[in-house]
C-alpha positions as CSV (number, residue, x, y, z in Angstrom):
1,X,82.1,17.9,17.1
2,X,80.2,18.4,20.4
3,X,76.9,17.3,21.1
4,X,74.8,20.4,21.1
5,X,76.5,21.2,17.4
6,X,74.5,18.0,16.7
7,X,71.6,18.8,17.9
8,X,68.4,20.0,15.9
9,X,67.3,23.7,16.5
10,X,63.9,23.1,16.8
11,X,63.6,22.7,20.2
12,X,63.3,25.3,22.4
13,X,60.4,26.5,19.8
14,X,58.6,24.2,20.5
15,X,59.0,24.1,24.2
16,X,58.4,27.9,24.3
17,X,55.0,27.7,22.6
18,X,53.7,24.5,24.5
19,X,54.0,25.9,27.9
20,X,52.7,29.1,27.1
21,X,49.3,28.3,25.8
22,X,49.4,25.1,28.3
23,X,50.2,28.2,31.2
24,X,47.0,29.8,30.1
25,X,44.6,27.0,29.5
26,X,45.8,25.9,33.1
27,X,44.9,29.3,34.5
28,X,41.2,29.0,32.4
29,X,40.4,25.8,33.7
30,X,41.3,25.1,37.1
31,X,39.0,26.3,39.7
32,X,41.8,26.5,42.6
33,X,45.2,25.3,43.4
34,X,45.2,22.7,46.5
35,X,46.2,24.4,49.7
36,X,48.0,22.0,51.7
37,X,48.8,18.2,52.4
38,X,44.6,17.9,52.7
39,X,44.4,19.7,49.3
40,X,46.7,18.1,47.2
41,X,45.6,14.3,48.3
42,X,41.9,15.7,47.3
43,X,43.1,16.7,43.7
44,X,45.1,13.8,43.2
45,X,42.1,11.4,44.2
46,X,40.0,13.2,41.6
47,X,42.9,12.7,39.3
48,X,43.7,9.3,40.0
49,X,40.0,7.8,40.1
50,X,39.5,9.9,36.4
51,X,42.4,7.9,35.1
52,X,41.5,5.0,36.2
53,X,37.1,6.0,34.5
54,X,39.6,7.1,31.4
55,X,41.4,3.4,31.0
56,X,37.8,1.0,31.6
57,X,35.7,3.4,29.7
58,X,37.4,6.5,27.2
59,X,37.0,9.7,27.5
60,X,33.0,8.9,27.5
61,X,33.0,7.2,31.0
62,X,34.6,10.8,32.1
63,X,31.8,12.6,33.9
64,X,32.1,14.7,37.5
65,X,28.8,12.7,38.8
66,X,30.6,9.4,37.8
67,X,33.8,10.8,39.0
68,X,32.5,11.9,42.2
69,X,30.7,8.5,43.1
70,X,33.7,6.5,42.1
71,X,36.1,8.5,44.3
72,X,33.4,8.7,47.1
73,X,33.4,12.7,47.1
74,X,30.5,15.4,46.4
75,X,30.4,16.4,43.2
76,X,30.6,19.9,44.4
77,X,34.4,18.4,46.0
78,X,35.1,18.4,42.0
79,X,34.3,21.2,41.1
80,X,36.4,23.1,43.6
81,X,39.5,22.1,42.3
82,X,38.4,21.9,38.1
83,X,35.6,23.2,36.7
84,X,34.9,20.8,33.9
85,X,35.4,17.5,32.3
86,X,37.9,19.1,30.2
87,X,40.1,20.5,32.6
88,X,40.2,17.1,34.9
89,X,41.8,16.0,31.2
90,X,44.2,18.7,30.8
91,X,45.4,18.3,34.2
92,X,46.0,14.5,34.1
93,X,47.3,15.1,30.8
94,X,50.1,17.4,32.0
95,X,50.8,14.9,35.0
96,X,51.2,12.3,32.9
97,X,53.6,14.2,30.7
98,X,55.1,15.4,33.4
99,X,55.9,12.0,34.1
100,X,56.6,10.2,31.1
101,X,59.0,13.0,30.4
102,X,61.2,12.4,33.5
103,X,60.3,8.4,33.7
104,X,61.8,8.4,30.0
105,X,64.9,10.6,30.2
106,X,66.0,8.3,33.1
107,X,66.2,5.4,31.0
108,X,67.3,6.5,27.9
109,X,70.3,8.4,30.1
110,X,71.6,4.9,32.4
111,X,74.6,3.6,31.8
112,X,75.2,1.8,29.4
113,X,79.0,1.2,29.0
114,X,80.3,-2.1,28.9
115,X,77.0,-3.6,27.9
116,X,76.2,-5.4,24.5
117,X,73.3,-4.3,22.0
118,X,70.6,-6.6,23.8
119,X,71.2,-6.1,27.0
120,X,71.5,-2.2,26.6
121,X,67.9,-2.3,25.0
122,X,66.5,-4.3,27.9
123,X,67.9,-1.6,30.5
124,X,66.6,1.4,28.3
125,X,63.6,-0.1,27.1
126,X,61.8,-2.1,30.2
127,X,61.9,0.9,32.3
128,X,60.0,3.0,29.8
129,X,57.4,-0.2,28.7
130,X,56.7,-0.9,33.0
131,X,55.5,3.0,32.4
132,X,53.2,2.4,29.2
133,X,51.6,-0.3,31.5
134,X,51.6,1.5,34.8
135,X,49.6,3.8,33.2
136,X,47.1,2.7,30.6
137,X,44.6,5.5,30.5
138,X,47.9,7.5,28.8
139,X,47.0,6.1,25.4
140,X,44.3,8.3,25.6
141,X,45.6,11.6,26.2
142,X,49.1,11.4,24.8
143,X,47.5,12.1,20.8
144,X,44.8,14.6,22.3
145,X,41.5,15.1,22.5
146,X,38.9,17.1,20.6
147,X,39.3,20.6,22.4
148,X,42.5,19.0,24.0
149,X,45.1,20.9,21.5
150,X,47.2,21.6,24.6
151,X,47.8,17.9,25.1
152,X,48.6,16.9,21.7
153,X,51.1,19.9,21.6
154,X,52.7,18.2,25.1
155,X,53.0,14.9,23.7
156,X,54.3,16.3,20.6
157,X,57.1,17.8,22.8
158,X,57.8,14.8,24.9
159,X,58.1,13.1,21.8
160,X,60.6,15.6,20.7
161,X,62.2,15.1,24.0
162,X,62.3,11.1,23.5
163,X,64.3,11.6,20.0
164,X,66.8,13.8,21.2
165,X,67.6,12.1,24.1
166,X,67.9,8.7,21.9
167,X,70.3,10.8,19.8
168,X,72.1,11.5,23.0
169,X,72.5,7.9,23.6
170,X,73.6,7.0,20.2
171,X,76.5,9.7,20.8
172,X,77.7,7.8,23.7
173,X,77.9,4.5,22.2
174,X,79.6,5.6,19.2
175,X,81.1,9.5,19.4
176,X,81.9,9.8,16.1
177,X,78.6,9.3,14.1
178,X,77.4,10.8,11.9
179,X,75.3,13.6,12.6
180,X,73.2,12.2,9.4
181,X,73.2,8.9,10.0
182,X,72.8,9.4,13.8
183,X,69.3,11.0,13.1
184,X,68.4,8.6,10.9
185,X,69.3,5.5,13.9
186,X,67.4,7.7,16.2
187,X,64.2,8.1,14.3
188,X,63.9,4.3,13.4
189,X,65.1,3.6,17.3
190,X,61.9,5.8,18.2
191,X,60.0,4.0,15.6
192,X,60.5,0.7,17.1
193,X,59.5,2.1,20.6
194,X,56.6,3.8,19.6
195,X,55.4,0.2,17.9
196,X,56.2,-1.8,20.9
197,X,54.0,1.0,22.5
198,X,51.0,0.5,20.2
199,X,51.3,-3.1,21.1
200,X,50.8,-2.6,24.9
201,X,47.5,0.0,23.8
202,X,46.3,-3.2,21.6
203,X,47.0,-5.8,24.7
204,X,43.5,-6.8,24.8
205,X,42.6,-7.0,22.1
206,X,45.5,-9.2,20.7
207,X,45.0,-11.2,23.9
208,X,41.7,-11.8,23.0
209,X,43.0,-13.1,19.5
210,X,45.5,-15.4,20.9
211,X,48.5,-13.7,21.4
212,X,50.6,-12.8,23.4
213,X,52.2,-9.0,23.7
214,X,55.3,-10.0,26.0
215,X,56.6,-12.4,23.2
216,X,56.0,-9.6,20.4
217,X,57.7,-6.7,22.7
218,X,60.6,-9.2,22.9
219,X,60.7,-9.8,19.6
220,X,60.6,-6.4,18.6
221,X,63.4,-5.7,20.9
222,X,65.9,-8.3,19.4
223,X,65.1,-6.1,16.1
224,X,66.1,-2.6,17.3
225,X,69.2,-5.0,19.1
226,X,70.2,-6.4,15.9
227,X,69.2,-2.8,14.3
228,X,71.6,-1.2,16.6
229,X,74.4,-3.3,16.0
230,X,74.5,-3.5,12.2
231,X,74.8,0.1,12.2
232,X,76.8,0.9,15.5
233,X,78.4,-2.0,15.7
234,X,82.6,-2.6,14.9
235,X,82.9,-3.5,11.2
């Protein structure tokens, strides 16, 4: 059986409809497109410096006269490019997706041949933690905001995007699962991700308690290890 007879229908649904009504809330939002090298570094300024308000503060610290002070532009430098608060969101939202999606396919498609259950986690899954971490203001977007319906329809697609992709994987280490069970692997894979995930959101906090997240992510990662080789490993 090939790969694509695997493979769940729902997906090109759900890409269709995402980047349609994420095409026209782009259009509704943005005030102007950057023209040039001058342009684009002005947008991304206003993007980066909001990300950075978004991961000290929430979506509350967001404001264009914070914004602009912080990044050392006019206010009225804002609102040339986005028009409101909301549209600074939707457009770090999609970079960030943008991102995530490509950062996350990359690892999840390295080779792995040759390597044993742990060590294949640790290439896959580092590359895609360094990006959680990289980018902590994320966390905020990726579920979406009130009025931010395009957002949680993105992340709901990347996420989409993160399960197939695992399934790929899953194919290449052992070719003839399956299909069943191979969705199964791939879900509680995902699972385990998305928790080692929620641990780098609740870094802080569990810091703050005592502990320490590096030990847990590790420890999670010996579990989708030993996970991966009860069930994909030679009996």
């Amino acid at each position: 059986m090939s790969k694509s007879s695997h493979r769940q229908p729902s997906r090109n649904k759900i890409v269709k409809s995402t980047s349609v009504k994420e095409d026209h809330q782009t259009s509704q939002t943005t005030r102007r497109s950057p023209s040039g090298e001058r342009g684009q570094r002005r947008r991304d300024l206003i993007l980066d410096t909001a990300a950075n308000l978004l991961a000290n503060g929430g979506v509350e610290a967001i404001n264009t006269n914070a914004l602009a002070e912080r990044a050392g532009i006019s206010v009225g430098s804002v609102y040339q490019y986005f028009s409101n608060k909301e549209a600074i969101l939707t457009a770090l939202g999609e970079r960030y997706m943008q991102q995530l999606s490509s950062n996350t396919v990359a690892a999840l498609q390295q080779d792995i041949s040759g390597l044993n259950f742990a060590a294949m986690v640790d290439r896959v899954i580092d590359p895609m933690i360094d990006f959680e971490r990289k980018h902590p203001a994320f966390r905020y977007l990726s579920a979406g905001n009130e009025g931010q319906i395009s957002l949680a329809q993105a992340a709901q697609q990347v996420d989409h995007e993160i399960l197939m992709t695992i399934y790929d994987l899953l194919l290449r280490v052992s070719p003839d699962l399956n299909p069943t069970q191979g969705w199964q692997i791939a879900r509680m894979t995902k699972a385990l991700y998305k928790a080692m995930s929620y641990l780098i959101g609740q870094e802080k906090e569990i810091h703050n308690d005592g502990g320490d997240v590096d030990v847990m992510i590790a420890q999670m990662k010996r579990m989708m290890a030993n996970y991966l080789e009860e069930n994909l490993g030679e009996k």
